[in-house]
C-alpha positions as CSV (number, residue, x, y, z in Angstrom):
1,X,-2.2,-31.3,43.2
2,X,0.5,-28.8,42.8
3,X,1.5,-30.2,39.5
4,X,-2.1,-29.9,38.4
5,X,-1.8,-26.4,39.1
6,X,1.2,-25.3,37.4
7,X,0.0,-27.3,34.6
8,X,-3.3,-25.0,34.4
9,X,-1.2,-22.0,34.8
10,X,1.0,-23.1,31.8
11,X,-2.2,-24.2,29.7
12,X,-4.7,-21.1,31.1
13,X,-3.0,-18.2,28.5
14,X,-4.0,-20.9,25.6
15,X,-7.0,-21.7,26.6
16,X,-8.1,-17.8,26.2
17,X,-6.1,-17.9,23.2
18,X,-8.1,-21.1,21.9
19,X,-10.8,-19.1,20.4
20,X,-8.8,-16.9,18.4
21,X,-6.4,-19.7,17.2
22,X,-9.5,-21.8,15.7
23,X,-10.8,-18.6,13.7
24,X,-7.5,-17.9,12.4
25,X,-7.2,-21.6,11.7
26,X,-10.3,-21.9,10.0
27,X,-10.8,-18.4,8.1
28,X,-7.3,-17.4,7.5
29,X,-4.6,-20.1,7.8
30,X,-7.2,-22.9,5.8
31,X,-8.7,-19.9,3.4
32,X,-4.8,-19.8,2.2
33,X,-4.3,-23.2,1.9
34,X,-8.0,-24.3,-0.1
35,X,-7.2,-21.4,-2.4
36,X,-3.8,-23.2,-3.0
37,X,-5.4,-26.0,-3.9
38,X,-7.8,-24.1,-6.0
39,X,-5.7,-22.7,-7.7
40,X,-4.3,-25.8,-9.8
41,X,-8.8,-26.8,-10.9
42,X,-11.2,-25.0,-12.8
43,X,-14.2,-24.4,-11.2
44,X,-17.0,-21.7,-11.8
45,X,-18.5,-22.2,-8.7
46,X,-21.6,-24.6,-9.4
47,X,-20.0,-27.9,-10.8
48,X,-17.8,-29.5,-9.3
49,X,-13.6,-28.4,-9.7
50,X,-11.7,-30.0,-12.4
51,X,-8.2,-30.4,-11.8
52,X,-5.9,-28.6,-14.3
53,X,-2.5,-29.0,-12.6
54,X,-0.5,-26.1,-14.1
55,X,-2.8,-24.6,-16.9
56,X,-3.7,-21.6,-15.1
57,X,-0.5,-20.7,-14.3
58,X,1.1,-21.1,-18.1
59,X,-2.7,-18.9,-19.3
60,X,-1.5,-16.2,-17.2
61,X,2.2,-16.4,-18.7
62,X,0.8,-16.4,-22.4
63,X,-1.7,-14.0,-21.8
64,X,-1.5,-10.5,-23.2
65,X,-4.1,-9.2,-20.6
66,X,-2.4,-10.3,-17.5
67,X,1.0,-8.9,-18.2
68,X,-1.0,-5.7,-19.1
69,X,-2.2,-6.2,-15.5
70,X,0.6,-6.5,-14.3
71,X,2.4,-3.5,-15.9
72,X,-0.1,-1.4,-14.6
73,X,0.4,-2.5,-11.0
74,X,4.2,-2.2,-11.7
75,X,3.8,1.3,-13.3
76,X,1.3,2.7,-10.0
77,X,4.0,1.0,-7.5
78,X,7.0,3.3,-9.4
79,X,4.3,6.4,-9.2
80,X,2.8,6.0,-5.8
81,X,5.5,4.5,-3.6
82,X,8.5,7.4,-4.0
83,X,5.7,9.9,-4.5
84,X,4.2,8.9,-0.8
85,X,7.7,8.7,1.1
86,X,9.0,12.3,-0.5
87,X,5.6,13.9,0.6
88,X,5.3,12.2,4.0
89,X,8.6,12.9,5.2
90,X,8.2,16.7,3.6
91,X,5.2,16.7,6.0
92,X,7.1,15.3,9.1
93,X,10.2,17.8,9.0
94,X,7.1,20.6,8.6
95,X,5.6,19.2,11.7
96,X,8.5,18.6,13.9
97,X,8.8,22.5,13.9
98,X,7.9,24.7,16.4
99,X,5.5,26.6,14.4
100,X,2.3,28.0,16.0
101,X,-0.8,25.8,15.2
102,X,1.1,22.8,14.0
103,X,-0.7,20.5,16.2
104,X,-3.5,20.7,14.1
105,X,-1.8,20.9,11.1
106,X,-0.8,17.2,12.4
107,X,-4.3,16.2,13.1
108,X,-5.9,17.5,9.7
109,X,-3.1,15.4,8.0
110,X,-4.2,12.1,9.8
111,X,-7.4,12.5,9.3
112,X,-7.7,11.0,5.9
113,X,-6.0,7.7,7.2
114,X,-9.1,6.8,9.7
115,X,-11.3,7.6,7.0
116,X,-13.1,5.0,4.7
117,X,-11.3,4.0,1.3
118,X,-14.3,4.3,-0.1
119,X,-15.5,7.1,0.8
120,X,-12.4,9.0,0.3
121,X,-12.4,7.7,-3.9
122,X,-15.9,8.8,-3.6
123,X,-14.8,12.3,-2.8
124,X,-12.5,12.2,-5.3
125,X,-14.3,11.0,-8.0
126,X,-16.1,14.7,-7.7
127,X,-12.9,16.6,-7.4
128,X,-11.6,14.7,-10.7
129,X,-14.6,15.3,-12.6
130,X,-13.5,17.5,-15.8
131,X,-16.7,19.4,-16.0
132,X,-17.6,20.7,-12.5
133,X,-14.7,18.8,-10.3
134,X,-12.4,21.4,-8.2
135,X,-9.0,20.6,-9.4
136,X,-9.8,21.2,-13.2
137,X,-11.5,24.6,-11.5
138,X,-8.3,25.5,-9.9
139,X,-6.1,24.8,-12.6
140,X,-8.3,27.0,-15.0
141,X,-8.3,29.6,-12.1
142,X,-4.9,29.5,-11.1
143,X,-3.0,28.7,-14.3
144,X,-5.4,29.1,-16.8
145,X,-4.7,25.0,-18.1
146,X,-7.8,22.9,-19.2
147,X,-7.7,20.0,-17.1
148,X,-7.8,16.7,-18.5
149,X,-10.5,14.2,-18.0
150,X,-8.9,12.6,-15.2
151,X,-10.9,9.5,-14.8
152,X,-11.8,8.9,-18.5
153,X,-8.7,9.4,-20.0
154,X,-5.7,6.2,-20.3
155,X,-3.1,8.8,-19.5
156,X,-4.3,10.2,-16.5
157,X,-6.2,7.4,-14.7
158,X,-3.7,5.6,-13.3
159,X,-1.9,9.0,-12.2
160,X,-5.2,10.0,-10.8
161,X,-5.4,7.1,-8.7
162,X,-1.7,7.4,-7.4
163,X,-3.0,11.0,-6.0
164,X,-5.8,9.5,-4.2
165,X,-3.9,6.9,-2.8
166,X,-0.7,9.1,-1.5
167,X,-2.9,11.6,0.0
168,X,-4.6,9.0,1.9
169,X,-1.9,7.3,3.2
170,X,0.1,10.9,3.6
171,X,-0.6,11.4,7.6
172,X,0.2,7.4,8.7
173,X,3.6,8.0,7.1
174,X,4.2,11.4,8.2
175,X,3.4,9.9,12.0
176,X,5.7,7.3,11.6
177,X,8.9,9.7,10.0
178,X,7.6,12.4,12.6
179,X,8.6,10.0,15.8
180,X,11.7,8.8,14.3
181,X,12.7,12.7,14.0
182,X,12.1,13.5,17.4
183,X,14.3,10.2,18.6
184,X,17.4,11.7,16.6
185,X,19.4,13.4,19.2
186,X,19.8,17.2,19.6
187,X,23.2,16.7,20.3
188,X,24.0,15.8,16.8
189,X,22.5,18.3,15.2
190,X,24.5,21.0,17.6
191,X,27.9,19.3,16.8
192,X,27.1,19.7,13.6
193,X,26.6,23.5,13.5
194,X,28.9,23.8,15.3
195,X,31.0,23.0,12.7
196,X,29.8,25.1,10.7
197,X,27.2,22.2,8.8
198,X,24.0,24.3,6.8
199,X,20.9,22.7,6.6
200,X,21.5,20.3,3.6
201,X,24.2,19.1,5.0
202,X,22.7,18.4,8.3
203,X,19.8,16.4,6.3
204,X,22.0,14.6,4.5
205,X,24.5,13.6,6.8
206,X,22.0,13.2,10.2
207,X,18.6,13.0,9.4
208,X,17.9,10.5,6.5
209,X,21.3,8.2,8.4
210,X,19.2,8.4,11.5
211,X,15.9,8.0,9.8
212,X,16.5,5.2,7.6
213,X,15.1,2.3,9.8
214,X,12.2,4.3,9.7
215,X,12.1,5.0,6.3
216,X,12.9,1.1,5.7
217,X,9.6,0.2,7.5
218,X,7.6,2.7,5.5
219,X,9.4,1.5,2.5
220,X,8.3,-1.9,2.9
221,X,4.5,-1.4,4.4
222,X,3.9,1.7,1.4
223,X,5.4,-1.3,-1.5
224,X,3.0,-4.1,-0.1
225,X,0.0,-2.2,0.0
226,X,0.5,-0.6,-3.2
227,X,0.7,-4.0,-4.7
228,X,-3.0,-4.7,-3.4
229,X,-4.5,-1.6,-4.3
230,X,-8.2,-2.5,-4.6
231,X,-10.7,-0.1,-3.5
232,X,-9.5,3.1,-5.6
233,X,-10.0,0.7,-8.7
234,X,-13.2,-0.1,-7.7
235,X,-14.5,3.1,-6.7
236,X,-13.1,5.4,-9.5
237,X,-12.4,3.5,-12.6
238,X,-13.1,-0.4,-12.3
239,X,-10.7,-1.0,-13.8
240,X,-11.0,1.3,-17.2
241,X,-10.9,3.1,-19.6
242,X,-9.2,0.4,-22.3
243,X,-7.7,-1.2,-18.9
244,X,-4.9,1.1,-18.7
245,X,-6.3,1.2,-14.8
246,X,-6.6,-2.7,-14.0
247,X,-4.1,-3.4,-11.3
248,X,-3.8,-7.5,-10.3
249,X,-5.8,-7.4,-6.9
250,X,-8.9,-6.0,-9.2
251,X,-8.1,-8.3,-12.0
252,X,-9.0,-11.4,-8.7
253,X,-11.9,-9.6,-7.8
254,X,-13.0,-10.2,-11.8
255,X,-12.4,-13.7,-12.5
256,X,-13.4,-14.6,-9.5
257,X,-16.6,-12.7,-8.8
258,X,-17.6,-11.8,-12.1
259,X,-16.5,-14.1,-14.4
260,X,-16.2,-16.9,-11.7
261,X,-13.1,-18.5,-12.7
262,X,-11.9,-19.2,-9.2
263,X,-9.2,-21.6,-10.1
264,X,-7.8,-18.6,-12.3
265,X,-7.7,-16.0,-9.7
266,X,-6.8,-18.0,-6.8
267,X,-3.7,-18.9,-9.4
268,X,-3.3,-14.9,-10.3
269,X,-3.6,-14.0,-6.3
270,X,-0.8,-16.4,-5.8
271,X,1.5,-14.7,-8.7
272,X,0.5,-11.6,-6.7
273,X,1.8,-13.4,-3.7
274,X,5.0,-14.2,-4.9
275,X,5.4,-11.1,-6.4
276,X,5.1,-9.0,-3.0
277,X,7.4,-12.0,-1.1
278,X,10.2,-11.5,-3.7
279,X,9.8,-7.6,-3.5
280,X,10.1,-7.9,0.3
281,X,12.5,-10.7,0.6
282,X,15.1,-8.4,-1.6
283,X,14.5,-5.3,0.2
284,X,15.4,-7.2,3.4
285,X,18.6,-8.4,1.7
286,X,19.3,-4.9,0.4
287,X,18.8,-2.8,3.7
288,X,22.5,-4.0,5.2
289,X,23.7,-1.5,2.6
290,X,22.4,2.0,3.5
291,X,20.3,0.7,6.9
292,X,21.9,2.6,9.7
293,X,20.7,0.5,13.1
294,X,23.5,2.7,15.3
């Protein structure tokens, strides 16, 4: 009987966990692996998948439109990821002042991030609007510029979307930096004036040391969802004008869902895949270099 018993008490935390494993198992973990296997047939969904070994794989290396795709994916990541970490951490070193009211200046800023993708493109589709949109109003108002047609034009698309997407993701970021400031110790900062240190110097030689495990998490979570951004394509551009705006996770949702070539974009969501494991994998090499865990 008493081995009975400690053999439930080892077995009862699984048994609550059984539920969740056979969802993961059957949604997530077999999801991966059928697209895998998808991903070498040609299927459109109503006959039955043909099996194409490699072809999908060498028509996304020969075609012009994919590595379009993928510049423009490459070309928001350069934009939207150095863009987000410089204004996030701008915002953080703001905040962790003592400044009257800055507790709501905190709270507006992390408002956007429990707010719906959607909804938030939605918004900004008005603002960008080149007729009646605010930011054309204020830069005729303020600097007396004729906006651009945000949205419609192949130069300002893609920069339009980077705006939406940093200011959306501003406050999580500037959480994240804002705790790793307040965990740098005073007593640092004190040595250092009294040595007569300024304020660059104390950034430079305290603050980003200190911060950058922090600034390596943000690094890595900003790049891998950057790589996947969906719904500001959707909402704002789908993917136009002329392309310049079609990013690789959009470029899935096509084939798969509009043109239904599912072996095709399973084979393009595993390039994407790749992609973001190489990215990370490197920056995990890379962070013994200027990663300070002391």
């Amino acid at each position: 009987m008493m081995k009975q018993s400690r053999v439930l008490r080892i077995l009862e935390p699984y048994l609550y966990l059984f539920p969740t494993i056979i969802g993961l198992v059957l949604f997530s973990a077999g999801a991966v692996a059928a697209s895998f296997f998808m991903s070498f047939t040609r299927w459109d969904m109503v006959t039955s998948p043909e099996w194409v070994w490699l072809d999908n794989y060498v028509n996304l290396w020969h075609s012009d439109l994919f590595w379009e795709v993928f510049r423009n994916t490459f070309y928001f990541v350069v934009l939207a990821v150095p863009l987000s970490i410089v204004c996030s951490l701008a915002m953080a070193l703001l905040a962790n002042t003592g400044l009257r009211g800055i507790t709501l200046f905190r709270t507006v800023y992390f408002l956007p991030v429990v707010s719906s993708m959607i909804a938030v493109a939605l918004v900004w589709s008005w603002i960008f609007n080149p007729e009646y949109g605010l930011l054309n109003y204020l830069l005729r108002l303020l600097f007396g510029v004729q906006g651009p047609a945000w949205l419609d034009s192949t130069a300002w698309a893609l920069p339009a979307m980077v705006i939406v997407t940093v200011w959306k993701g501003l406050g999580y970021s500037m959480v994240i930096f804002l705790a790793g400031l307040q965990n740098i110790p005073q007593d640092l900062y004190n040595a250092a004036t009294i040595d007569g240190a300024g304020v660059w110097k104390k950034f430079r030689h305290i603050t980003l040391p200190m911060l950058s495990p922090t600034t390596f998490f943000i690094l890595v979570i900003t790049l891998i969802n950057a790589f996947q951004v969906f719904e500001q394509t959707y909402v704002l551009t789908k993917g136009g004008p002329a392309n310049s705006t079609l990013t690789l996770s959009y470029y899935i949702y096509q084939n798969a869902f509009q043109f239904f070539q599912m072996g095709k974009a399973a084979a393009v969501a595993y390039v994407l895949f790749a992609i973001v494991f190489g990215v990370t994998l490197v920056q995990f090499r890379v962070q013994k270099r200027w990663v300070f865990y002391g």
